[in-house]
N, C-alpha and C positions, 0 to 999 in steps of 0.2 A: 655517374649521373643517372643513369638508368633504373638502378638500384635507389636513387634518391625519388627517382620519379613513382616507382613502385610503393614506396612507404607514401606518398602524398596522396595515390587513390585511397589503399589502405584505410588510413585515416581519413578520407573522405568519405568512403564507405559508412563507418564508423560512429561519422560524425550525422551522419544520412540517418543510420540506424536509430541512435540517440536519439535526435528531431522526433523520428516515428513512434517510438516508444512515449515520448512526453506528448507530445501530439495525442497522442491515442488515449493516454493517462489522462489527459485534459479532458480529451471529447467523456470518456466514463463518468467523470467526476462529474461534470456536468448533467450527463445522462442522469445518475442518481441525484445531484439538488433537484432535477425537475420531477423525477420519482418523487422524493420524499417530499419535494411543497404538492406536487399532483396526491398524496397519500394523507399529507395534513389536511389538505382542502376535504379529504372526500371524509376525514374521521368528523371535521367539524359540520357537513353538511350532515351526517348521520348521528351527530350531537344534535344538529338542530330537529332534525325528523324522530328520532325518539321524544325528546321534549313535548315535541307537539305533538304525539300522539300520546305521551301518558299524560298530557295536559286535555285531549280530546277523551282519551279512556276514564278521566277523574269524573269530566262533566257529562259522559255517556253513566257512570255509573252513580252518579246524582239523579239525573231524568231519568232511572230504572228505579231507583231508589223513594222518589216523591212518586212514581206510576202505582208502585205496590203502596204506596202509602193511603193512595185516593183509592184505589183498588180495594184494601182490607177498611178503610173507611167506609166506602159503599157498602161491604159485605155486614158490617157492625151495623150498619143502619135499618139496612134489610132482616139482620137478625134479630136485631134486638125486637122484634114482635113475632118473635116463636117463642116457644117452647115444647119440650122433647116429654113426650108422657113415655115410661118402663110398663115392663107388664102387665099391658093390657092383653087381653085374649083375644087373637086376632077372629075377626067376623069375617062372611062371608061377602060382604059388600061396604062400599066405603059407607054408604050412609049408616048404617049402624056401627061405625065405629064411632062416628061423628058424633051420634045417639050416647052410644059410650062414656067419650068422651064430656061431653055437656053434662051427664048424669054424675060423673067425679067430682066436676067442678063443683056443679050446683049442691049433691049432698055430701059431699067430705069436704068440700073449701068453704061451702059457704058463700061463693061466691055466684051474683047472678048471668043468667051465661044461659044466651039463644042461638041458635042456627045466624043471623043476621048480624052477629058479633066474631065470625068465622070467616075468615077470605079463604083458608085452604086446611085441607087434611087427608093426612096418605103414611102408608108404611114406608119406612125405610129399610133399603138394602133388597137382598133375594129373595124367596119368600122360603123356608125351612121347617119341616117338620118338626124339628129336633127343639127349632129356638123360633123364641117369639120376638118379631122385630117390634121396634119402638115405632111410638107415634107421632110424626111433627106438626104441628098444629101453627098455622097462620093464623092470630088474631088484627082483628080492624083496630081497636084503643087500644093504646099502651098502657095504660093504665089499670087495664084488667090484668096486664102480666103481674107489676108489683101484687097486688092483691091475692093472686092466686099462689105465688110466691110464697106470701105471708104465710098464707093458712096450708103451706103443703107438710109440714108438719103434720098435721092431723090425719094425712096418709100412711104415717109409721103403723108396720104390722100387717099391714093390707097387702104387702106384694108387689105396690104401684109407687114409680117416686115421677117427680117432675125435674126437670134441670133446664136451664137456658139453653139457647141454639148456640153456642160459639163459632165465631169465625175457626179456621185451622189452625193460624198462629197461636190466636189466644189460646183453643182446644192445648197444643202441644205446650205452649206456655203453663197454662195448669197443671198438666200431670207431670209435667216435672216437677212444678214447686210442691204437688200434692206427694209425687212418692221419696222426692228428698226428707218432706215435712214426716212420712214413716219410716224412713230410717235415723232422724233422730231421735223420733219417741221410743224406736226400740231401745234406743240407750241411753233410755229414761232422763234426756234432756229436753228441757223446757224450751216448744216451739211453736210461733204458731204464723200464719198468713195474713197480712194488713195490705192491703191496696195493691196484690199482685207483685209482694215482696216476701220473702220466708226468712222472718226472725228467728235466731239462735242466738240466745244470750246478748241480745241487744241488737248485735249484727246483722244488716239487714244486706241480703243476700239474694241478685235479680232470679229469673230464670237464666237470662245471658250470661252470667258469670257462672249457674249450676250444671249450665250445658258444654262449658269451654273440655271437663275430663269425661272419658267412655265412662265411669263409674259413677255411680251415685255416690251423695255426699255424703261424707264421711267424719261426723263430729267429733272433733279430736279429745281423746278423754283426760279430764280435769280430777288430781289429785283432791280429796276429801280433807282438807286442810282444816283443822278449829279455828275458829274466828278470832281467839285471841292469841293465834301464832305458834302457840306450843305445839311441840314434834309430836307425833301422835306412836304411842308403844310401841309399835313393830318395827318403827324408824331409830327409836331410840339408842338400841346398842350398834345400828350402823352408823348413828350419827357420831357416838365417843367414840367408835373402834377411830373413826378418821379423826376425831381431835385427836386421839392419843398418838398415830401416826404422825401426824401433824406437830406435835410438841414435839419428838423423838427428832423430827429429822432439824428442826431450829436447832437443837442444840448439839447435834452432831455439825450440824454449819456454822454456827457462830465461833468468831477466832477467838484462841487461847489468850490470855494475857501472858507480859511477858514478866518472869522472878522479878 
């Protein structure tokens, strides 16, 4: 009996133990569903907070994007009544540059042109022994720009040229599509500039698209084909070597017939 009663704690022990272990297995298990819904909840709220701010960052970078837009629009507007005279030899005082300036107009343009047709005029940039800075000239009428425009041809030779004021964009827009437009004519294909777009071979090509590589464009070069298709001599015996290859290996492939 004694011995019986010793095996009954035993196993009660046992059976104690057991409880404890599923007991404890339970409480874990539990601990991690509440982990892992407390883990799903915090990925979805940080689903929802990315969203909204690359849906904030979209429309932050719209209102940055219409800012520069009204921004380089104002600058276009203010610009477009300058223009930039070269070469002039700077004087000792603004007013006789002004003096200068009037005198270009009036005898190489042609065009008529007083003190009262001037809002402003001044050198740009540092002043330099070495180099003559340009001249930006504020006109009152727009109209006088076109005109002076016209007739600055008539400046060829003299040393002096004229160009519009460009905003920076436009500026940087231009010399790309101007020094793309000379490394196609070094490889003497036909190119040229329409409406702020650089033609090659029909293809009309932005500044945005010629600034996407570090390298200037690169027109890819077009075999001298004759118009009526024929191989041209130098092609010729490369082009039989490979028919001849070409018939050799057919009839080394095709099957035998059978006696």
């Amino acid at each position: 009996m004694p011995q019986n009663d010793g095996n009954d704690i035993s196993n009660k022990v046992l059976f104690d133990m057991l409880n404890n272990v599923i007991t404890t297995n339970e409480t874990i298990k539990k601990q991690n569903d509440e982990i892992k819904t407390e883990i799903l909840n915090i990925k979805q709220e940080l689903g929802t907070k990315i969203e909204e701010l690359k849906e904030e960052n979209s429309n932050l970078k719209k209102k940055v994007n219409s800012l520069k837009e009204k921004i380089l629009a104002c600058e276009r507007k203010q610009k477009k009544y300058n223009l930039i005279f070269y070469g002039l030899n700077e004087k000792e005082n603004q007013l006789e540059d002004i003096q200068n300036i009037i005198e270009v107009i009036k005898e190489h343009c042609g065009v008529p042109c007083t003190y009262q047709d001037l809002r402003n005029c001044y050198r740009i940039g540092q002043k330099k022994d070495s180099k003559t800075r340009p001249v930006l000239v504020e006109f009152i009428y727009y109209h006088q720009i076109g005109s002076i425009l016209e007739k600055a041809s008539n400046l060829k030779g003299s040393g002096i040229s004229i160009s519009k004021d460009f905003a920076h964009e436009d500026y940087q827009e231009r010399k790309t599509l101007h020094h793309n437009l000379k490394a196609a004519r070094r490889q003497n294909v036909e190119a040229k500039i329409v409406k702020n777009k650089l033609i090659v071979r029909g293809i009309e090509y932005s500044a945005e698209q010629l600034q996407l590589g570090d390298h200037p464009f690169i027109v890819p070069a077009v075999e001298n084909t004759p118009s009526n298709g024929a191989i041209p001599r130098n092609k010729r015996k490369t082009s039989e070597a490979e028919n001849s290859e070409s018939e050799v290996t057919r009839k080394s492939t095709r099957p035998k017939r059978n006696p």
